[in-house]
N, C-alpha and C positions, 0 to 999 in steps of 0.2 A: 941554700934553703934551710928554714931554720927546722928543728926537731920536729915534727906533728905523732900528736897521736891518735892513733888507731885500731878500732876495733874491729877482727875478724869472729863473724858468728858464722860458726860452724866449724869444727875438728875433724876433719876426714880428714881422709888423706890430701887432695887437694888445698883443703883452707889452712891446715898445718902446716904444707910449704911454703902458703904465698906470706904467712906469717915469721918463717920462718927466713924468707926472702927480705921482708920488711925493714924484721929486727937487725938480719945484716945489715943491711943499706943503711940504718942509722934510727931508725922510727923507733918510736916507745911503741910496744904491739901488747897489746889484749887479747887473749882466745878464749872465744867464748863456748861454751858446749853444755846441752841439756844431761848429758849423763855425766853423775857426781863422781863416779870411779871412775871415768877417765878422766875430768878435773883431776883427780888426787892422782891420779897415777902421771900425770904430766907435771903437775907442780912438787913433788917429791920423787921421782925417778926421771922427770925431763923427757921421757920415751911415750911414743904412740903407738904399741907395740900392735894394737888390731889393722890399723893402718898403714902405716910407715914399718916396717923392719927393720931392724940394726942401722939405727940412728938415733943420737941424743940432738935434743932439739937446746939452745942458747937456754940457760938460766934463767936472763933477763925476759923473757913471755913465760908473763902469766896468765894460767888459765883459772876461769871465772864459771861459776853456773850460775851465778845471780844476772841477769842480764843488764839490770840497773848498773850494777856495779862494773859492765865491762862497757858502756857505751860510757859513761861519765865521765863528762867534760874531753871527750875525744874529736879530733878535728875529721876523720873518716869515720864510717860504716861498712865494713866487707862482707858482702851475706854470701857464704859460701854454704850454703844450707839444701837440703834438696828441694828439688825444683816445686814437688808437692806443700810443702810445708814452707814454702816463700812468703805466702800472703801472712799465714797468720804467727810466725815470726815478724814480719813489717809490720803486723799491725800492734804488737805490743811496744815494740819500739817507738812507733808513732806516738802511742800513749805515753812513752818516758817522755819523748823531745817535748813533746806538746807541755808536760807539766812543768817540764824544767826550762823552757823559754829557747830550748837550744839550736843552735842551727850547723849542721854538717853536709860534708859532702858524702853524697851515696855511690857504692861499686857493687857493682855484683860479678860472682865469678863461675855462676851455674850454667847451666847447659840444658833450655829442656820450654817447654809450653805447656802450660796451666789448664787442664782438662776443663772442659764443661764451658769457659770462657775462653779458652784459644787464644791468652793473651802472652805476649813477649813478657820478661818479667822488668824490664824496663817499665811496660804497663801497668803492673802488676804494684810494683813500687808507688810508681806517683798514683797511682789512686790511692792507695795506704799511708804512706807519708804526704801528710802537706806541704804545699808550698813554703811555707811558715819556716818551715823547720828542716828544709833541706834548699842546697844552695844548687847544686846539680845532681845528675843520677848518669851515671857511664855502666860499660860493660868489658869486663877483662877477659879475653878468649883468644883460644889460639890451639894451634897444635902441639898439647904440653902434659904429657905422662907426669903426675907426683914424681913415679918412682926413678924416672931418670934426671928430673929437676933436681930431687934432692942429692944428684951424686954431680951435681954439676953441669950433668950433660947441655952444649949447645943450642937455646929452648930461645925459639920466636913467636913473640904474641901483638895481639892488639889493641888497645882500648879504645873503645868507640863512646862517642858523647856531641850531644847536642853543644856541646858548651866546649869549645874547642881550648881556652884557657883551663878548665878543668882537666881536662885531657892532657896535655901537655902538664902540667903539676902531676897527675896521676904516672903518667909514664918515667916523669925525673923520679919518683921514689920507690918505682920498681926496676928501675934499670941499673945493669951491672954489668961484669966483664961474660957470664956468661946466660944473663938471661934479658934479651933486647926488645923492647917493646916501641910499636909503631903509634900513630892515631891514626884514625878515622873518625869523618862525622857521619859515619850510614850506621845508626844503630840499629835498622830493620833489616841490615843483610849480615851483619854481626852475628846479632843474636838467632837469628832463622839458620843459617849456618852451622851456628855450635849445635843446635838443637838436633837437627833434620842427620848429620851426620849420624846421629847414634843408633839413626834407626841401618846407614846406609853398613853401620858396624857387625850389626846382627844381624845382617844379610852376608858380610861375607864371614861371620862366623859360622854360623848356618855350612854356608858352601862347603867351606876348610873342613867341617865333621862331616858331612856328605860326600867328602875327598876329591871335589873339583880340584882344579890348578888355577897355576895365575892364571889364565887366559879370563876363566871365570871372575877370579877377583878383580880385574883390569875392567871388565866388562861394566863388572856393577858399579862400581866406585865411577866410572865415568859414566855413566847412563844414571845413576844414582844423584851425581853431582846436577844433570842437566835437568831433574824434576825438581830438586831444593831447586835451582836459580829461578825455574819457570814460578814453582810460589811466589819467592821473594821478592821476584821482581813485581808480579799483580799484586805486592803490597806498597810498593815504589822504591826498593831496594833497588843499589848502583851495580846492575852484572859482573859491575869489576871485581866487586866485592866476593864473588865466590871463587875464584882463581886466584884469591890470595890467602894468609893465613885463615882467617875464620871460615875458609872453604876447601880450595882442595889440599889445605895443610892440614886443615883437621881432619878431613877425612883419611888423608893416607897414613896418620900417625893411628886414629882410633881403628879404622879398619884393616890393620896390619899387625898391631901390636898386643901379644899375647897379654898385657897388664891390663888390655883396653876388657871390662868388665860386661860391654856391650857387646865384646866380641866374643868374650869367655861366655857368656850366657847362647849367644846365639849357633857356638861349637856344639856346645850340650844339647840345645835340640836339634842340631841337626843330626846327632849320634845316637839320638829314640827318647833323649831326657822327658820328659811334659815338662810344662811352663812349672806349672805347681813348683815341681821336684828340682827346675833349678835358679827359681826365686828360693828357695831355701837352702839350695848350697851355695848359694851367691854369700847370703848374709850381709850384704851390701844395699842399698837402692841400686836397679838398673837401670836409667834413666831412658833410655830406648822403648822401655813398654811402655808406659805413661805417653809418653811422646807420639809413637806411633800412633795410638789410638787417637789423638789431638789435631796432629799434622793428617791422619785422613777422613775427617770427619771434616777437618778443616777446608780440604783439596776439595773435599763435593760443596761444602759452603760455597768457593769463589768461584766452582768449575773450571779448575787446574787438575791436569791429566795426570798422576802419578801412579806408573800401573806397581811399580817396584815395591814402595809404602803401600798400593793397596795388598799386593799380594802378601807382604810380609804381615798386614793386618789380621788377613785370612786363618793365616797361619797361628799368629799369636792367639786371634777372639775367639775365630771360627773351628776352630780343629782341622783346616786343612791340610790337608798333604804336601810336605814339602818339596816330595818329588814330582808330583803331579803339578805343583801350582810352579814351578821352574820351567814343566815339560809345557803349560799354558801361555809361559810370558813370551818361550820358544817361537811358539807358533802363530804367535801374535799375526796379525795385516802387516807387512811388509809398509816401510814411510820412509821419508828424505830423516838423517840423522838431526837436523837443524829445527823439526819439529819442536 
């Protein structure tokens, strides 16, 4: 394959690795990011220190704020950007490609649903970018902490794409010895998967500071798993699709894993934090609030049962009581599991 290059927008921690994955594997990489001090502090000390920890990042990625300047003349686009700020990121980009005649292939490697329009951000994409100017749009997800990626850990993902020859090109330039990537052509049970998990994350963080056991976290993460499928599927997502990485592999790495930000957020209320109080010690986006409120506003749109997201809605919007709306989902009407 010959060299392509590529631009990743977005610098968290996520889009710093897969940049960082990139540049190993051989790719020219561009990193793009709206804050000018971390520009500088990545192109003169190589380090992401708010994100990444004791790690220098390859020399050869540079990071850019000009946006023009980190899409130019690149044969990808990786918007690792949060899931809020998707559209109008795309939509400036749109305006570079469209002026400069360009045409790229699109990835995204976010996690999450577009409040107010309920759209996947595959959606989201192709309404923003034209036809014109992109050649395909995929999506990279999987069960894959930053922070164990970058120490090598053993990390399984998928990219899903209408465009199965995209997909395959996509997969050869993130695959290595220890980070394997699959295809898939269902990108509405991909990306509904990456999403929905965050919410089933901060539920069993919630649990963990309220000092359930596994029993509890086994509970929700499989009964959690069974209302994402039932969505995805009234959207005409492959059920297979949630039994494999973009489903119950993501949910057992985010809903188990103290790094998982979704989990760490949902610890903290369940131990007396308010939402307020730990949206500001997060200091991060936590993609599960957003989300939740999407995915159950969404679930009364198609009339999909999700008592789990509603109740955890309750809790987020409403002020409800954490122990009371657990002691609620308890006592629910008894039904066959298969519901």
């Amino acid at each position: 394959m010959m060299t392509k290059e590529i631009a990743v927008l977005g610098a968290g921690s996520w889009g710093s690795v897969l940049a960082s994955i990139l540049d190993e594997n051989g790719s020219n990489v561009k990193l793009w990011s709206y804050n000018k001090e971390q520009v500088k502090e990545f192109n003169e000390s190589h380090t992401n220190t708010k994100y990444i920890k004791n790690f220098t990042f390859s020399d050869s990625i540079k990071a850019y704020n000009d946006l023009g300047e980190a899409i130019e003349d690149v044969d990808y686009i990786l918007f690792v950007v949060p899931t809020q700020v998707t559209r109008s990121v795309a939509h400036q980009v749109a305006e570079i490609l469209k002026e400069r005649h360009q045409w790229v292939n699109i990835i995204h490697a976010s996690k999450g649903i577009e409040e107010k329009t309920y759209l996947r951000l595959s959606q989201v994409l192709a309404q923003e970018i034209a036809p014109e100017n992109r050649q395909s749009i995929s999506v990279l997800s999987g069960p894959s902490q930053a922070e164990d990626v970058v120490t090598k850990d053993i990390t399984l993902v998928t990219v899903a794409s209408d465009n199965q020859r995209a997909a395959k090109e996509i997969q050869d330039l993130f695959m290595n010895h220890y980070f394997r990537v699959y295809t898939s052509d269902d990108v509405i049970g991909v990306e509904i998967g990456a999403a929905l998990k965050n919410i089933i994350a901060l539920g069993a963080g919630a649990l963990y500071g309220l000092g359930y056991k596994d029993n509890a976290k086994a509970a929700l993460m499989t009964r959690g798993l069974a209302e994402i499928s039932r969505l995805g599927t009234s959207f005409g997502a492959n059920p297979l699709t949630f039994i494999g990485l973009s489903g119950v592999g993501d949910i057992i790495v985010t809903a188990t894993s103290t790094n998982s930000r979704n989990w760490r957020a949902g610890n903290e209320l369940g131990r007396g934090e308010s939402l307020d109080q730990v949206i500001k010690n997060m200091g991060m986006v936590i993609e599960g609030i957003a989300t939740t409120r999407a995915a159950y506003q969404l679930s009364k749109k198609r009339g999909v049962e999700m008592p789990i997201t509603s109740a955890i809605y309750h809790v987020l919007y409403d002020g409800a009581d954490i122990k009371e709306t657990i002691n609620q989902l308890m006592t629910r009407e008894g039904r066959s599991e298969i519901e």
